[in-house]
Structures are given as structure tokens and as C-alpha cells.
C-alpha positions as CSV (number, residue, x, y, z in Angstrom):
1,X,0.0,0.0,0.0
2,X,1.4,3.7,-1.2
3,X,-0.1,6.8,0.6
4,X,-0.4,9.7,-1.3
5,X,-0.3,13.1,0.3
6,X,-3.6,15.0,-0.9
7,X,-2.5,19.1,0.1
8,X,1.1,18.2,-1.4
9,X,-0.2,17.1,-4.5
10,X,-2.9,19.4,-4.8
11,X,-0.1,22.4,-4.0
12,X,1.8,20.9,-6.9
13,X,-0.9,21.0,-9.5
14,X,-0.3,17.3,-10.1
15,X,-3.5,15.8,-7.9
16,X,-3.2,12.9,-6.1
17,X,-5.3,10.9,-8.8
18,X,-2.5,11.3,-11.8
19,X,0.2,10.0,-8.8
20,X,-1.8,7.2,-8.1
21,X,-2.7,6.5,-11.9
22,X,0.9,6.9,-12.4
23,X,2.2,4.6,-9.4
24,X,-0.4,1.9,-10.8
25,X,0.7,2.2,-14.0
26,X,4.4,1.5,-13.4
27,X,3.6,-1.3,-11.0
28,X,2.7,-3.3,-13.3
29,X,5.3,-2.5,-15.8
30,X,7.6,-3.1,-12.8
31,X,5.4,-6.1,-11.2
32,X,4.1,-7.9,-14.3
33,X,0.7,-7.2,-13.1
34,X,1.2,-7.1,-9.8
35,X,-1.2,-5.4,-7.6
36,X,-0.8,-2.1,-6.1
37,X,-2.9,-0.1,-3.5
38,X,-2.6,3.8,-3.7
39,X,-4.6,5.2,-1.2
40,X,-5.2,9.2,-1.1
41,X,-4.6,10.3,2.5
42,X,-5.0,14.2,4.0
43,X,-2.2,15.6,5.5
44,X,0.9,13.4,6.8
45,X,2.5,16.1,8.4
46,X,5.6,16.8,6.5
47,X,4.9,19.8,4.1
48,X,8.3,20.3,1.9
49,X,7.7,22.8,-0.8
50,X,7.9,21.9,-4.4
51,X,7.6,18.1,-3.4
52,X,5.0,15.8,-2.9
53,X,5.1,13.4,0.6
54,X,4.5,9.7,-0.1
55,X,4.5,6.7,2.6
56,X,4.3,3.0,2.4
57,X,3.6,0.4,5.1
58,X,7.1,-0.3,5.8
59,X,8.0,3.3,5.4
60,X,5.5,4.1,8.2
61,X,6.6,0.9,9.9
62,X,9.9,2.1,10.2
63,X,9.5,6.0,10.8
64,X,9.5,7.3,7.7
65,X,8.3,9.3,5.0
66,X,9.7,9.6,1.7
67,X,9.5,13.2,-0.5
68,X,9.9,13.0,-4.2
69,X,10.0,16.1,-6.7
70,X,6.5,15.5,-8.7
71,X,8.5,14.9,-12.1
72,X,10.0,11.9,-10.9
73,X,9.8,8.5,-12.8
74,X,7.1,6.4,-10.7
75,X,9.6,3.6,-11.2
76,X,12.3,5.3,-8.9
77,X,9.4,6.4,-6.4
78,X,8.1,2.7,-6.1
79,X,11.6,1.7,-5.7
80,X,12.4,3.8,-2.7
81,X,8.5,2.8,-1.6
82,X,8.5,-0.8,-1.9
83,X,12.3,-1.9,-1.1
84,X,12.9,-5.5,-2.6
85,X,9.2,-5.9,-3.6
86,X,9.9,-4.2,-6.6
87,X,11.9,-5.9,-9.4
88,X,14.4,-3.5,-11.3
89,X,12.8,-3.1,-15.4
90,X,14.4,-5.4,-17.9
């Protein structure tokens, strides 16, 4: 599961729907099909500017939240999201 920070996105102009259409997308280029749960969330406290604030279950797990600049590849974000669940792309 991938949370998606709603005011970040929405203070980028990207909106938290193309991140998660995005983030699905290269799942399952990444995954073969594998399935992905990107869940919209309000607020998660960290507000950097000109970044968006994304979290996974092991990010939260373990403390963290991750900050990516909005033009990032969604096959680097998943990467630093889902650490060894995440095959690199042939």
C-alpha cells in the first residue's frame, strides 16, 4: 500500500489521482501485473515545498516518509517505496 499526500499534490498541481494513476501504471510495468494499493490520504505532516510526501507500510513501519519532486519517474518512487518488492525493469 502507497499513501499519497492530498495538500502536497494538490499544491503541486499534479493531484493525487495522476500519482496514483501513475504509481499503478508503473507497478505493473515493474510487477508484471502485480497489484498495487494507492490510497489518497490528508495531511501526513511533512509539508516540503515543491515536493510531494508519499509513505508505504514499511515506510510508516519504520518511521519514515519519503519526498519526491513531482517529475519523478514512478519507477524510482516505487523503488524507494517498496524496497525488494519491486523488481528493477528489464
Amino acid at each position: 500500500m502507497v499513501m499519497v499526500c492530498a495538500k502536497c499534490a494538490k499544491r503541486q498541481g499534479v493531484g493525487a489521482k495522476a500519482v496514483r494513476r501513475g504509481l499503478k501504471q508503473g507497478a505493473k510495468r515493474l510487477r508484471g501485473g502485480g497489484r498495487l494499493r494507492v490510497v489518497e490520504v490528508g495531511c501526513l505532516g511533512l509539508c516540503p515545498k515543491r515536493s510531494l510526501t508519499l509513505a508505504s507500510g514499511a515506510s510508516l513501519r519504520d518511521g519514515r516518509l519519503l519526498v519526491f519532486d513531482p517529475a519523478a519517474e514512478p519507477a524510482a518512487m516505487l523503488a524507494a517505496l517498496l524496497p525488494g518488492r519491486v523488481a528493477d525493469a528489464p
